[in-house]
Structure formats: structure tokens, C-alpha cells
N, CA, C and O atoms as a Maestro MAE file, in Angstrom:
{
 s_m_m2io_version
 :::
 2.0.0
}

f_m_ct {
 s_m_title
 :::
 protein
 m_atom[344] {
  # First column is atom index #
  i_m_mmod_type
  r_m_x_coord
  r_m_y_coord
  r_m_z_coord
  i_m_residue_number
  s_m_chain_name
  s_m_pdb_residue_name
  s_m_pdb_atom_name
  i_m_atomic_number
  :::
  1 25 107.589 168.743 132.504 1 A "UNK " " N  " 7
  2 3 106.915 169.315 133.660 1 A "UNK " " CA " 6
  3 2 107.557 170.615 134.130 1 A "UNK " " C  " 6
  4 15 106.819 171.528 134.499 1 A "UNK " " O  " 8
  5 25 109.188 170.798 134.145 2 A "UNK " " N  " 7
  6 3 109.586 172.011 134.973 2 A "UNK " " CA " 6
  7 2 109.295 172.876 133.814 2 A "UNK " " C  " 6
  8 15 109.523 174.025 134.192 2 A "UNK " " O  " 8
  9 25 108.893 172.882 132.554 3 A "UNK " " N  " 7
  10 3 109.089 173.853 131.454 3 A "UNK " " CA " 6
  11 2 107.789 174.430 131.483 3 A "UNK " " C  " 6
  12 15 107.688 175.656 131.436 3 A "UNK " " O  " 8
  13 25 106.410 173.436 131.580 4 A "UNK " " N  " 7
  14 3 105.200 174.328 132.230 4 A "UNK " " CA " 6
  15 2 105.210 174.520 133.375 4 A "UNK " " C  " 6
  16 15 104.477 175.507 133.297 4 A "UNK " " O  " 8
  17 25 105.448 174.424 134.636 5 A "UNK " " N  " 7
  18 3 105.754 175.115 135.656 5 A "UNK " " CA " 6
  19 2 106.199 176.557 135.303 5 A "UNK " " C  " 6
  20 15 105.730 177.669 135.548 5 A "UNK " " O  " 8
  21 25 107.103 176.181 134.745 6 A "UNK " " N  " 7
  22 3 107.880 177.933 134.483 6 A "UNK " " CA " 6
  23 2 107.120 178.628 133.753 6 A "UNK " " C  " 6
  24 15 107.100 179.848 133.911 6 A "UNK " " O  " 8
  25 25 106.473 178.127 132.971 7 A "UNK " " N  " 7
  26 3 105.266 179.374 132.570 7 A "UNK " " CA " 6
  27 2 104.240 179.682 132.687 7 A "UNK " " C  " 6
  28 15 103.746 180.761 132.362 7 A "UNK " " O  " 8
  29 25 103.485 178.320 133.423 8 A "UNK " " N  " 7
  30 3 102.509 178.964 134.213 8 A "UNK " " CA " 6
  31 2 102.924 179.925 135.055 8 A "UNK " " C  " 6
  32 15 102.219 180.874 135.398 8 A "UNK " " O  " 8
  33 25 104.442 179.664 135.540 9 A "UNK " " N  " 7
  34 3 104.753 180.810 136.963 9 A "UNK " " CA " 6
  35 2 104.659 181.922 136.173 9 A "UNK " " C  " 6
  36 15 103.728 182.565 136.657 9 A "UNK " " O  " 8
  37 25 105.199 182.647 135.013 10 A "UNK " " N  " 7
  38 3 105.580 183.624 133.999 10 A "UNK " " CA " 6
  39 2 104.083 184.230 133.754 10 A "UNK " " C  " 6
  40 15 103.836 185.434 133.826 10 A "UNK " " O  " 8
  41 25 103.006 183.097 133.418 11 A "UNK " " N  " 7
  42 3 101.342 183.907 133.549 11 A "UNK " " CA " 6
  43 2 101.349 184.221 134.174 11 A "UNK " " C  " 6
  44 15 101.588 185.428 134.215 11 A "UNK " " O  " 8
  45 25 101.072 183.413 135.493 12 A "UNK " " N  " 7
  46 3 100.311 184.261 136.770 12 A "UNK " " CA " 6
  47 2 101.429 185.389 136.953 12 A "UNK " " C  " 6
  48 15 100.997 186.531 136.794 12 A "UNK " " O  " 8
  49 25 103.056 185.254 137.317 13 A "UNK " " N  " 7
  50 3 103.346 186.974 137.489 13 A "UNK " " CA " 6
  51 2 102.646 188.073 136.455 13 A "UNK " " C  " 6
  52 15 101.897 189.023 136.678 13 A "UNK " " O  " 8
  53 25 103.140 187.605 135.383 14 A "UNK " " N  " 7
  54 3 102.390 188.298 134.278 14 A "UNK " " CA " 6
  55 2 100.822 189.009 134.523 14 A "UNK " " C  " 6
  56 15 100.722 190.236 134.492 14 A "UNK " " O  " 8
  57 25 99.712 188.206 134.749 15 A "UNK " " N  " 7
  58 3 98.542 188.512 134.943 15 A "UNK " " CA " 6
  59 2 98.689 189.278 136.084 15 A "UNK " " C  " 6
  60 15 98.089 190.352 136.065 15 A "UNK " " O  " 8
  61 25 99.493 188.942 137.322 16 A "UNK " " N  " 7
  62 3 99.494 189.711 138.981 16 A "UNK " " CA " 6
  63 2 99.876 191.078 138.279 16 A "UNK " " C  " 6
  64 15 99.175 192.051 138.555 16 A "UNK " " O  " 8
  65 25 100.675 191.197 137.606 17 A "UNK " " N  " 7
  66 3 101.224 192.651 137.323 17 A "UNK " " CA " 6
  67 2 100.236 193.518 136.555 17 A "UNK " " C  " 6
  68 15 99.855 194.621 136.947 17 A "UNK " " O  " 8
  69 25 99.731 192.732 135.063 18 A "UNK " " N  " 7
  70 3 98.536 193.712 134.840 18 A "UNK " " CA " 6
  71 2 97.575 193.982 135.315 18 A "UNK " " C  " 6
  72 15 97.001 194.995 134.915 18 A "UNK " " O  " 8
  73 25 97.111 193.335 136.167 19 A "UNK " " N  " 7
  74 3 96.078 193.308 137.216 19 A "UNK " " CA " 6
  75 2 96.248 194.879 138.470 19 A "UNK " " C  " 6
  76 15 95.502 195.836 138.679 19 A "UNK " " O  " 8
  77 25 97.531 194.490 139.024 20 A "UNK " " N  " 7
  78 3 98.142 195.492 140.520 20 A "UNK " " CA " 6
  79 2 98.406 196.771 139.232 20 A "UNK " " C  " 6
  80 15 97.991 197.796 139.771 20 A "UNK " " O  " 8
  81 25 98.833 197.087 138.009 21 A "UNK " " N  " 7
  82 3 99.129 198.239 137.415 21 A "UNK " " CA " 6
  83 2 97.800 198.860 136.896 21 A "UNK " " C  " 6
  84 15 97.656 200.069 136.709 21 A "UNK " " O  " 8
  85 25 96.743 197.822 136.659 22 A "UNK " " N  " 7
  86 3 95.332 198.919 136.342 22 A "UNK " " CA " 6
  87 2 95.042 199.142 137.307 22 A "UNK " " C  " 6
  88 15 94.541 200.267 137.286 22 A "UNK " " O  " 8
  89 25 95.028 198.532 138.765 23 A "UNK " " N  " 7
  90 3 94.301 198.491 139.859 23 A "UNK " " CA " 6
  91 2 94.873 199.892 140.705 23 A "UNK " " C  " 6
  92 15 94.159 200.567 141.447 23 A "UNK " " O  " 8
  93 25 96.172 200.133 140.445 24 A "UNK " " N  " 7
  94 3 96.619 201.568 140.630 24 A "UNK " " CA " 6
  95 2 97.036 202.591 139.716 24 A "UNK " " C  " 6
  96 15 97.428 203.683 140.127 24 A "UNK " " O  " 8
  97 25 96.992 202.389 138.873 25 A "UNK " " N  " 7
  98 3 96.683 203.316 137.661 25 A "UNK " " CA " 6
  99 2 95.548 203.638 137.320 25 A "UNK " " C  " 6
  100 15 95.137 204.797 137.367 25 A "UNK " " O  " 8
  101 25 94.664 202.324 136.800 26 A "UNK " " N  " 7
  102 3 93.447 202.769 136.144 26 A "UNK " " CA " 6
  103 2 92.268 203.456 137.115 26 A "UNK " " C  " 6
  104 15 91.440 204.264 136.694 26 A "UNK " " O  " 8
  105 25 92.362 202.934 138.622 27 A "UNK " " N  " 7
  106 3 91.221 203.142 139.360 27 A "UNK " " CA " 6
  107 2 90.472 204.520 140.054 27 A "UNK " " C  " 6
  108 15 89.363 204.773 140.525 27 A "UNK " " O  " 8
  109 25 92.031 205.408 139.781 28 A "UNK " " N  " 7
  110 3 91.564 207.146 139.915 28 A "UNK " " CA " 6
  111 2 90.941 207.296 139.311 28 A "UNK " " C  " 6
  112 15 89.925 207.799 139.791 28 A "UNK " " O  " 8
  113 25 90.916 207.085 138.052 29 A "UNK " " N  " 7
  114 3 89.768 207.988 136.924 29 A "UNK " " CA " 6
  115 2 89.071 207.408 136.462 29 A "UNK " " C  " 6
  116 15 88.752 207.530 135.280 29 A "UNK " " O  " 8
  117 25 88.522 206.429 137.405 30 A "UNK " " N  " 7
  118 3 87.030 205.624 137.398 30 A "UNK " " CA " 6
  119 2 85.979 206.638 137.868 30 A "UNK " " C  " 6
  120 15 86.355 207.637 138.481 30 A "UNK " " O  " 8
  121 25 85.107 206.499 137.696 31 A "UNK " " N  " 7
  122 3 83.809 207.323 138.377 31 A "UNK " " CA " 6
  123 2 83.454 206.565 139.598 31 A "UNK " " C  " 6
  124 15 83.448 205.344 139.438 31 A "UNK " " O  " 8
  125 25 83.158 206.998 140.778 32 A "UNK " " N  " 7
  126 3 82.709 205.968 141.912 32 A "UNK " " CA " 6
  127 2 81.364 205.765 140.921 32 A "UNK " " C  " 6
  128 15 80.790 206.426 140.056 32 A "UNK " " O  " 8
  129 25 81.160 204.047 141.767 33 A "UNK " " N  " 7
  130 3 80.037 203.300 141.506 33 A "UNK " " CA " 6
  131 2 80.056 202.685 140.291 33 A "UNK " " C  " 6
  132 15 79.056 202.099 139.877 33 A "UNK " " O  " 8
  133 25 81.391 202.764 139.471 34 A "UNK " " N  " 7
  134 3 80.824 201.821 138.145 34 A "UNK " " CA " 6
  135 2 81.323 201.048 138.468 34 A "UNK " " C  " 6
  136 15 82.232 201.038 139.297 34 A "UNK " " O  " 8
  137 25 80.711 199.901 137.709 35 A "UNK " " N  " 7
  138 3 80.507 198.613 137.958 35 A "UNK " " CA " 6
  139 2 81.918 197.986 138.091 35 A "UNK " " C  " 6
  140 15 82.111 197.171 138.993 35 A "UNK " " O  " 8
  141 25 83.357 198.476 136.859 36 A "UNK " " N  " 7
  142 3 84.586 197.626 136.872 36 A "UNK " " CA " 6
  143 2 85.304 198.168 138.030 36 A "UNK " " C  " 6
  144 15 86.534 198.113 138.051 36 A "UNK " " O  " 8
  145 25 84.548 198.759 139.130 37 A "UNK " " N  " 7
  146 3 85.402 199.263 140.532 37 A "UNK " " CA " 6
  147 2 84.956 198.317 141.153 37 A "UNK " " C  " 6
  148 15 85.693 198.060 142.105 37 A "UNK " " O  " 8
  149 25 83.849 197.468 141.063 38 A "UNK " " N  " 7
  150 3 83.822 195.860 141.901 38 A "UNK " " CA " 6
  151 2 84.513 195.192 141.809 38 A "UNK " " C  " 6
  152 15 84.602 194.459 142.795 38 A "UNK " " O  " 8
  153 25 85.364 194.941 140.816 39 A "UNK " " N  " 7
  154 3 86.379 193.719 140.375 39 A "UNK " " CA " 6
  155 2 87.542 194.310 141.456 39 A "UNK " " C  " 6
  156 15 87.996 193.351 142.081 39 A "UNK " " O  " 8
  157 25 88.244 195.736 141.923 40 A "UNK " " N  " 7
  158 3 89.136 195.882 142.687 40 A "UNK " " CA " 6
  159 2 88.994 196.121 144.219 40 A "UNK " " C  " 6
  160 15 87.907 196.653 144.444 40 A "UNK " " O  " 8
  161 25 89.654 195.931 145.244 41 A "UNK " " N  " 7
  162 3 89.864 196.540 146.166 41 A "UNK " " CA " 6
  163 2 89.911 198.035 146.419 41 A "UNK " " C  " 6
  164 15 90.252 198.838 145.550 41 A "UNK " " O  " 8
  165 25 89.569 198.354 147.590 42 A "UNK " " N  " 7
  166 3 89.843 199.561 148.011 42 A "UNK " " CA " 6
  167 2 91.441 200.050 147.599 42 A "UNK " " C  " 6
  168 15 92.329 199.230 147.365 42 A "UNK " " O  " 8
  169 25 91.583 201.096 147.567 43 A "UNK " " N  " 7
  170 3 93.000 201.676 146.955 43 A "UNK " " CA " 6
  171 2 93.842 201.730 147.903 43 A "UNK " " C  " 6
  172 15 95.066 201.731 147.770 43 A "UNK " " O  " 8
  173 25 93.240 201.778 148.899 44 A "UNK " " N  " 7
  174 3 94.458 201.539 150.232 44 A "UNK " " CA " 6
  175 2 95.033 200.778 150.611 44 A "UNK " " C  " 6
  176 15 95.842 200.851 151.535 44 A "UNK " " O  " 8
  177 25 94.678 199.654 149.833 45 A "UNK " " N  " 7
  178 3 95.171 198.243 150.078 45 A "UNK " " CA " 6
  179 2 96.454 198.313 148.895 45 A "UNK " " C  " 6
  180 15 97.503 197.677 148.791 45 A "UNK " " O  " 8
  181 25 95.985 199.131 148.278 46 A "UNK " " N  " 7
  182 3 97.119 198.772 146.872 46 A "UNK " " CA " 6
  183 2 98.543 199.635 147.399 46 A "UNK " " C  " 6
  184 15 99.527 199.747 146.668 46 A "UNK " " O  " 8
  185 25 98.480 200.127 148.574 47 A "UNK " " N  " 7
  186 3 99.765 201.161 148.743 47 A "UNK " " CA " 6
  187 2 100.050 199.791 150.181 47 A "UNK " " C  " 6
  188 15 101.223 199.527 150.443 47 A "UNK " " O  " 8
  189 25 99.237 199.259 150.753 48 A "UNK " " N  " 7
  190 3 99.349 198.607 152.235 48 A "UNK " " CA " 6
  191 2 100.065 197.071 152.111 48 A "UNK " " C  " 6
  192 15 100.710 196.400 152.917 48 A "UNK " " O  " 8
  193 25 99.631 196.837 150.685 49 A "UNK " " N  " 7
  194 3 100.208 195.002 150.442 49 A "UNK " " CA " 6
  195 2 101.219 195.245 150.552 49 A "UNK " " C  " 6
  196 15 101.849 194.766 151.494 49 A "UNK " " O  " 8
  197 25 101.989 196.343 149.378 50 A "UNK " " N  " 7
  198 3 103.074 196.223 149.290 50 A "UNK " " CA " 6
  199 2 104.401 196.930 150.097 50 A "UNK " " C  " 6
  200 15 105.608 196.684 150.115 50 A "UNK " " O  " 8
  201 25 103.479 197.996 150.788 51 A "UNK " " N  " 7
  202 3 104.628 198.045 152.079 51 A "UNK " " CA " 6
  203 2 104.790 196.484 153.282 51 A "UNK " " C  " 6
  204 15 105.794 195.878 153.657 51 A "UNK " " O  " 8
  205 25 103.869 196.356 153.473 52 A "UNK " " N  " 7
  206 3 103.743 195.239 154.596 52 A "UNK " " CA " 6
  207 2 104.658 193.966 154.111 52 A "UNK " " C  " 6
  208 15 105.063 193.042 154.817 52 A "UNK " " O  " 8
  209 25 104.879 194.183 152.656 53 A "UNK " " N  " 7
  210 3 105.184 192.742 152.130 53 A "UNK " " CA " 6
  211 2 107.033 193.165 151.855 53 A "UNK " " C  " 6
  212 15 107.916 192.319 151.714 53 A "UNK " " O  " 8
  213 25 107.224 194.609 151.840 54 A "UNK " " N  " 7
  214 3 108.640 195.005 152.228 54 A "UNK " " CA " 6
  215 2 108.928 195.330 153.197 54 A "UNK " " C  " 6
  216 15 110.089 195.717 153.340 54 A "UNK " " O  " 8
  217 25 108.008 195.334 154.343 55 A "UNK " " N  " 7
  218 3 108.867 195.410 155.635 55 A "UNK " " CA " 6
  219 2 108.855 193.933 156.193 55 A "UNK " " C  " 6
  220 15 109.747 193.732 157.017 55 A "UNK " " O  " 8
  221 25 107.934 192.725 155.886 56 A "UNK " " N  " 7
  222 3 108.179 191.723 156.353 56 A "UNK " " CA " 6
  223 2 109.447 191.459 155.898 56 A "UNK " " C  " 6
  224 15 110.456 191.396 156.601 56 A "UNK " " O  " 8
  225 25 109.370 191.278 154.501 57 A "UNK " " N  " 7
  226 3 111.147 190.847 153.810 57 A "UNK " " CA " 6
  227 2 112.333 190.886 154.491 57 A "UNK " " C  " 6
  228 15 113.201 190.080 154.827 57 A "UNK " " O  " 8
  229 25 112.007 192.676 154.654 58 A "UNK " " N  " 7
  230 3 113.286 193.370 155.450 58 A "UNK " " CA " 6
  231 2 113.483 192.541 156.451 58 A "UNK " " C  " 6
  232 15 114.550 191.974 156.686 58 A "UNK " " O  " 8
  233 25 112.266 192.415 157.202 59 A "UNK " " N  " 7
  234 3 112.489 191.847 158.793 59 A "UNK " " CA " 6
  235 2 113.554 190.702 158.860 59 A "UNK " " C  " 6
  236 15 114.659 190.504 159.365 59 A "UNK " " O  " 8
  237 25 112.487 189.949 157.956 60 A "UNK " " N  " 7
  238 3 113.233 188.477 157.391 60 A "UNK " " CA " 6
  239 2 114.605 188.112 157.768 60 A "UNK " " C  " 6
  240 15 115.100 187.230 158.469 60 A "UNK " " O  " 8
  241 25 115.206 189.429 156.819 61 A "UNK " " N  " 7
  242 3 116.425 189.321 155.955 61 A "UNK " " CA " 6
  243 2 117.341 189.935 157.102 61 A "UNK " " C  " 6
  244 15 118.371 189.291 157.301 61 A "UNK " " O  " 8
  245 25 117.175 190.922 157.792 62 A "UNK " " N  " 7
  246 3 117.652 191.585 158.917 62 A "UNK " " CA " 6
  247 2 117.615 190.544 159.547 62 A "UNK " " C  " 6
  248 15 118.804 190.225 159.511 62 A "UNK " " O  " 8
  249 25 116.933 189.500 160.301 63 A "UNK " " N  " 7
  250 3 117.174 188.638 161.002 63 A "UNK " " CA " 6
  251 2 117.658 187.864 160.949 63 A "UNK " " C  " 6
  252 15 118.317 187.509 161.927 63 A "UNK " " O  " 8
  253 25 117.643 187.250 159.992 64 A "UNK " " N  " 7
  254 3 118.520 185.865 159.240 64 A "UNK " " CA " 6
  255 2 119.916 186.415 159.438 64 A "UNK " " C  " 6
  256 15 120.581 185.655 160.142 64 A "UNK " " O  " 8
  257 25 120.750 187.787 158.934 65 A "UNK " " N  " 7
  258 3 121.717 188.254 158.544 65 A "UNK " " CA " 6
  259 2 122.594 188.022 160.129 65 A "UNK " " C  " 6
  260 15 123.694 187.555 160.428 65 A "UNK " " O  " 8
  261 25 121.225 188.737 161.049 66 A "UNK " " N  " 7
  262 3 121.543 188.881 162.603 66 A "UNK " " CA " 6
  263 2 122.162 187.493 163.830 66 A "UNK " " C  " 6
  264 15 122.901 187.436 164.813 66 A "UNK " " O  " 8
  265 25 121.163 186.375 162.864 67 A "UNK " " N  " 7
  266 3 121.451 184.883 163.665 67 A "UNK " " CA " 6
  267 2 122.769 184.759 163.105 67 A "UNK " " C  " 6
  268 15 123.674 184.750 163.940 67 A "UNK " " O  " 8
  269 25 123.191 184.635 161.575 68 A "UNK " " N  " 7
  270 3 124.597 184.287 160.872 68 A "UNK " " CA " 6
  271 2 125.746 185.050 162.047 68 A "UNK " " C  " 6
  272 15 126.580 184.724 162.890 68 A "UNK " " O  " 8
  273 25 125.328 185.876 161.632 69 A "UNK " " N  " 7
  274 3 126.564 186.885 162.359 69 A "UNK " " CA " 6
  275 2 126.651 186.839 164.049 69 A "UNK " " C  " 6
  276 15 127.765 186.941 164.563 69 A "UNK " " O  " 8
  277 25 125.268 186.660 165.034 70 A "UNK " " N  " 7
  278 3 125.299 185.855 166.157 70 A "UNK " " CA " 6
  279 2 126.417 184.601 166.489 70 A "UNK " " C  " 6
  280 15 127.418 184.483 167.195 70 A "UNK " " O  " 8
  281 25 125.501 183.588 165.386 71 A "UNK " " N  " 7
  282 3 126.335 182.195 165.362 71 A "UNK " " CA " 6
  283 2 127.523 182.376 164.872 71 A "UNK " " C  " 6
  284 15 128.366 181.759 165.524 71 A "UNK " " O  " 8
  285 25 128.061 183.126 163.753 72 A "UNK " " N  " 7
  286 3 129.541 183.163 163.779 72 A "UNK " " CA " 6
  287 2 130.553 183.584 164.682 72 A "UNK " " C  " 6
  288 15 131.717 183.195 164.594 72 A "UNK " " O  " 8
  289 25 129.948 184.731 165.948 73 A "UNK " " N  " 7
  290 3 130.772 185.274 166.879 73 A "UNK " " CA " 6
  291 2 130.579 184.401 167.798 73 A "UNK " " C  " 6
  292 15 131.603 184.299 168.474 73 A "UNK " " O  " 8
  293 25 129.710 183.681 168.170 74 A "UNK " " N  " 7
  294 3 129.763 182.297 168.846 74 A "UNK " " CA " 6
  295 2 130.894 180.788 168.656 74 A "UNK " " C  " 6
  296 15 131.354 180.008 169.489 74 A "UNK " " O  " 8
  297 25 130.996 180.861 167.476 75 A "UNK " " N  " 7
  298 3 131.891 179.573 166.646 75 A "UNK " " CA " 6
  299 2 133.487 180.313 167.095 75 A "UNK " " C  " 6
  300 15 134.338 179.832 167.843 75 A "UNK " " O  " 8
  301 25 133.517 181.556 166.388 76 A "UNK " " N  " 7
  302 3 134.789 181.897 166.446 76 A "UNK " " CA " 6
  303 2 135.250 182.083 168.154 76 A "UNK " " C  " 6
  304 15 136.404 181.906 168.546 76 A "UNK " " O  " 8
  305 25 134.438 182.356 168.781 77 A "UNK " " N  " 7
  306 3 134.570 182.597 170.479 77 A "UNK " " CA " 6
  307 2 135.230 181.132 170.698 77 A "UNK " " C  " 6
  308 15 136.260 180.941 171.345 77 A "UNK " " O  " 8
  309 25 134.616 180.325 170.179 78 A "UNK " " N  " 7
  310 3 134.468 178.740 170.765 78 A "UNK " " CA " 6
  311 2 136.429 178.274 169.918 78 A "UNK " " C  " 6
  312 15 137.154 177.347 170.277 78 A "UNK " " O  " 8
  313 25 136.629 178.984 169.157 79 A "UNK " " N  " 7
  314 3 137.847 178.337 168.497 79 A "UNK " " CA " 6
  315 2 139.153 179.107 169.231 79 A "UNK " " C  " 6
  316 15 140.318 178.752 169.055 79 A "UNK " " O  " 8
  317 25 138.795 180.073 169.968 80 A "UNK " " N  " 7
  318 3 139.979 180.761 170.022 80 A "UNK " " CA " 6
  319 2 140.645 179.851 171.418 80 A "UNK " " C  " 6
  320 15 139.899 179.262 172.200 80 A "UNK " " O  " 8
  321 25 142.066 179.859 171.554 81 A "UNK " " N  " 7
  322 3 142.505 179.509 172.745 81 A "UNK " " CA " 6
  323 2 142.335 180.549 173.861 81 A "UNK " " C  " 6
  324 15 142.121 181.736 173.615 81 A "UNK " " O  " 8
  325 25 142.434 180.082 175.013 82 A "UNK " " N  " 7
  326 3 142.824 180.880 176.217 82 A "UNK " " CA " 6
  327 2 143.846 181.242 176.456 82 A "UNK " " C  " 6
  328 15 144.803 180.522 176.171 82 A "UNK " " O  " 8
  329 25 144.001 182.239 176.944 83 A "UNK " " N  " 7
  330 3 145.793 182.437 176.735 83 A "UNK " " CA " 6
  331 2 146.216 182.055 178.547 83 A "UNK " " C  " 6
  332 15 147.396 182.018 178.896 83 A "UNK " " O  " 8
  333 25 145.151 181.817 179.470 84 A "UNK " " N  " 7
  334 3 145.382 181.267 180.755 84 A "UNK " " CA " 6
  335 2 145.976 179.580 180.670 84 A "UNK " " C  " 6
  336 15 146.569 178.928 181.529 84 A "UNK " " O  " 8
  337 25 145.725 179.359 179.851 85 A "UNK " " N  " 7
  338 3 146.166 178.015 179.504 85 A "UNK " " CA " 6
  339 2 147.414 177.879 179.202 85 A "UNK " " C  " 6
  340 15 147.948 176.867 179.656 85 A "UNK " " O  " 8
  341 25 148.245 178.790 178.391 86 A "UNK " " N  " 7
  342 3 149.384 179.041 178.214 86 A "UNK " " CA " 6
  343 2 150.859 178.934 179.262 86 A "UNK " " C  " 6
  344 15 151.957 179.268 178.818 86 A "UNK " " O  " 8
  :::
 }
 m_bond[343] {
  # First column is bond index #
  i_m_from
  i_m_to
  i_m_order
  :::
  1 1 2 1
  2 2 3 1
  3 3 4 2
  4 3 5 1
  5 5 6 1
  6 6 7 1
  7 7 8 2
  8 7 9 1
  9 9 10 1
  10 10 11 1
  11 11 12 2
  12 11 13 1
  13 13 14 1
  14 14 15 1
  15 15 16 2
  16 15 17 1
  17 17 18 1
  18 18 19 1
  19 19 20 2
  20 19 21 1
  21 21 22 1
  22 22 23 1
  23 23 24 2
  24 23 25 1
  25 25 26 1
  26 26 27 1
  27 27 28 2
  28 27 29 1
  29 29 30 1
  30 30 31 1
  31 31 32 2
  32 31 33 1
  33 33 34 1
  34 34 35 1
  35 35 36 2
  36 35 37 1
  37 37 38 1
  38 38 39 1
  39 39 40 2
  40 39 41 1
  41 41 42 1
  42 42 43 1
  43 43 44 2
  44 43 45 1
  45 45 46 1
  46 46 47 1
  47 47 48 2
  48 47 49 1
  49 49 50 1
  50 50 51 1
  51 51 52 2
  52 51 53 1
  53 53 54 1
  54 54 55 1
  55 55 56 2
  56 55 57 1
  57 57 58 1
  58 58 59 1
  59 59 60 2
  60 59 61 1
  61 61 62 1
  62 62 63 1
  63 63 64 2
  64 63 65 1
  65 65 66 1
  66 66 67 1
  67 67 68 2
  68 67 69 1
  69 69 70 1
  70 70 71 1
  71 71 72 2
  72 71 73 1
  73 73 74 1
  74 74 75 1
  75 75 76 2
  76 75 77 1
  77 77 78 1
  78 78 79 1
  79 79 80 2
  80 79 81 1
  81 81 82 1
  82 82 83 1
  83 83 84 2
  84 83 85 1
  85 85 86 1
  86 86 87 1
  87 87 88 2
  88 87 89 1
  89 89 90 1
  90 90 91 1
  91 91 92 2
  92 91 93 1
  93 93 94 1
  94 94 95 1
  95 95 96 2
  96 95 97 1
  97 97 98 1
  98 98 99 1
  99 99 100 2
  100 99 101 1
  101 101 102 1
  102 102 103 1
  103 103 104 2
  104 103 105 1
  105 105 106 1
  106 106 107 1
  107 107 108 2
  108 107 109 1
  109 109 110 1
  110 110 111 1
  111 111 112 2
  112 111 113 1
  113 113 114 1
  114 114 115 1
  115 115 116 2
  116 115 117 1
  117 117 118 1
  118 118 119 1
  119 119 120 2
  120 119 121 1
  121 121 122 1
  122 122 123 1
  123 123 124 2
  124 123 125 1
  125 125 126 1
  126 126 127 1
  127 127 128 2
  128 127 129 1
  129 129 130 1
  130 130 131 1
  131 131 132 2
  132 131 133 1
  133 133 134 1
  134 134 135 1
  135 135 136 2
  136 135 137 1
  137 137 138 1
  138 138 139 1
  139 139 140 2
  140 139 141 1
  141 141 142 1
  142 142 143 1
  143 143 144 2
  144 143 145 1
  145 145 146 1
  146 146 147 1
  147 147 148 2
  148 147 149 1
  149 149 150 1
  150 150 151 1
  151 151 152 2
  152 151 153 1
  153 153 154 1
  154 154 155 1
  155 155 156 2
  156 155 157 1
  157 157 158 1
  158 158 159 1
  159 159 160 2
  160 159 161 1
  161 161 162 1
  162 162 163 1
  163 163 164 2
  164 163 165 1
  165 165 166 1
  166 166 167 1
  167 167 168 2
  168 167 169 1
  169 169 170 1
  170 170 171 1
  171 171 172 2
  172 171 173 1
  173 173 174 1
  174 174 175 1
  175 175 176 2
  176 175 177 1
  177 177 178 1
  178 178 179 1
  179 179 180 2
  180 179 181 1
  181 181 182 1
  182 182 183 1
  183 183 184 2
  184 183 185 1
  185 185 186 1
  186 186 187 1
  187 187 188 2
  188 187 189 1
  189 189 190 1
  190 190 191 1
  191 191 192 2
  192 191 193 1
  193 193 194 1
  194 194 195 1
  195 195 196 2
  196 195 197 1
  197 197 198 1
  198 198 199 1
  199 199 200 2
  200 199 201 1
  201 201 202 1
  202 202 203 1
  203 203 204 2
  204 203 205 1
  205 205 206 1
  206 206 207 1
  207 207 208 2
  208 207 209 1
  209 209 210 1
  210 210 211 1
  211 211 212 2
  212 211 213 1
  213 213 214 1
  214 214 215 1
  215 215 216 2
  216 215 217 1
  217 217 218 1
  218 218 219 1
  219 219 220 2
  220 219 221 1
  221 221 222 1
  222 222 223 1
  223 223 224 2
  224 223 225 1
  225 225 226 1
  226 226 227 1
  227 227 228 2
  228 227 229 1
  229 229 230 1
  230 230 231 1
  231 231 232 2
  232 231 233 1
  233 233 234 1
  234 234 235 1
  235 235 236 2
  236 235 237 1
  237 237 238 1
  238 238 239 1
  239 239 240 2
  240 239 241 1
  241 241 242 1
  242 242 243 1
  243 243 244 2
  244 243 245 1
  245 245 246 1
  246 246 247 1
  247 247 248 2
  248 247 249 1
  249 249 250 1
  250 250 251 1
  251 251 252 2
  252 251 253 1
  253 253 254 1
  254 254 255 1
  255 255 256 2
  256 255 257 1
  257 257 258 1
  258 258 259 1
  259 259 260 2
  260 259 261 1
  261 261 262 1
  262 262 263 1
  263 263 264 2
  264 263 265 1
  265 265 266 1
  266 266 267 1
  267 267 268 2
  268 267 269 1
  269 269 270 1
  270 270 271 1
  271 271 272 2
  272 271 273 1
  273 273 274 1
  274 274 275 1
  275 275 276 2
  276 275 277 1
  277 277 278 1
  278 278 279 1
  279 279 280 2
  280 279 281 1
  281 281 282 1
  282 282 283 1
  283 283 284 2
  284 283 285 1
  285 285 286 1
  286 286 287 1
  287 287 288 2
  288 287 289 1
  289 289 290 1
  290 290 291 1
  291 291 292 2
  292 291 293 1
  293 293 294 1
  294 294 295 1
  295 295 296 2
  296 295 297 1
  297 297 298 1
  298 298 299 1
  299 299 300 2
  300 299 301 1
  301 301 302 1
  302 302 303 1
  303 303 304 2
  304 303 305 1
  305 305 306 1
  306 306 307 1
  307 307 308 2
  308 307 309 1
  309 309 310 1
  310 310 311 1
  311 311 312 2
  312 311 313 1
  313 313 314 1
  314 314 315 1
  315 315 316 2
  316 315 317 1
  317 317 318 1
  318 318 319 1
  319 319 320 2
  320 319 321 1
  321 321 322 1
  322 322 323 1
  323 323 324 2
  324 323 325 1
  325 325 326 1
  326 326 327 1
  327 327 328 2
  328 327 329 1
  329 329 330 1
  330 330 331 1
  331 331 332 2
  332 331 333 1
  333 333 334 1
  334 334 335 1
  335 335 336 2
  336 335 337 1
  337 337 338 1
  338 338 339 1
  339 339 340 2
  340 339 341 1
  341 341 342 1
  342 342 343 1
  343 343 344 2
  :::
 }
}
């Protein structure tokens, strides 16, 4: 089972990629109105997925990085002694 998993995953990237590389390659020097410009999206989408889908990441990853480093200056706050105690 995990060995077709892994290659079905390996098609579909596979197919996503030849698919997104004609879809911005091939689709300039289409003629408007022929017919294999139905099968794609508008071209603006092909520059819009993939920013949107690297600034979510970023966000992601910036945030995650932001809670770690939050919660660690929290933990370490919490370990240190007082020196009023002393």
C-alpha cells in the first residue's frame, strides 16, 4: 500500500507540473478562441495561485517560528530565579 501511495503521489505531482508548465508556457501563443484555451484558466490565475500559496506558507512559517520563540522566552522567564529571594 505505502509503495502505491507513493506513486500515485509521484503521478499526480507529475501530471500537476505538466499541466501548470503548458498552462504558462504554452498559453501565449495560443490564438484567442481555440478550443485547447477551454481546458485552462485565465493566465492570471497562473501568476495568483502561486504567489498566494507562498505568502500563505511564509505566513505559516513566520508564525509558527514566532509562537516557538514566544513560548521559549516564556519557559526560560519561568526558570530563572529571583535574585529578591536571595
Amino acid at each position: 500500500m505505502p509503495c502505491f501511495a507513493g506513486q500515485a503521489y509521484v503521478a499526480l505531482t507529475a501530471t500537476l507540473f505538466a499541466y501548470y508548465t503548458l498552462w504558462c508556457l504554452a498559453t501565449p501563443y495560443i490564438d484567442e478562441g481555440h478550443p485547447l484555451l477551454r481546458v485552462f484558466p485565465p493566465r492570471y490565475y497562473a501568476v495568483l495561485l502561486p504567489t498566494l500559496t507562498g505568502v500563505i506558507l511564509a505566513s505559516v512559517t513566520v508564525g509558527f517560528i514566532g509562537c516557538v520563540m514566544v513560548g521559549s522566552a516564556i519557559r526560560s522567564a519561568e526558570q530563572k530565579p529571583d535574585l529578591k529571594d536571595l
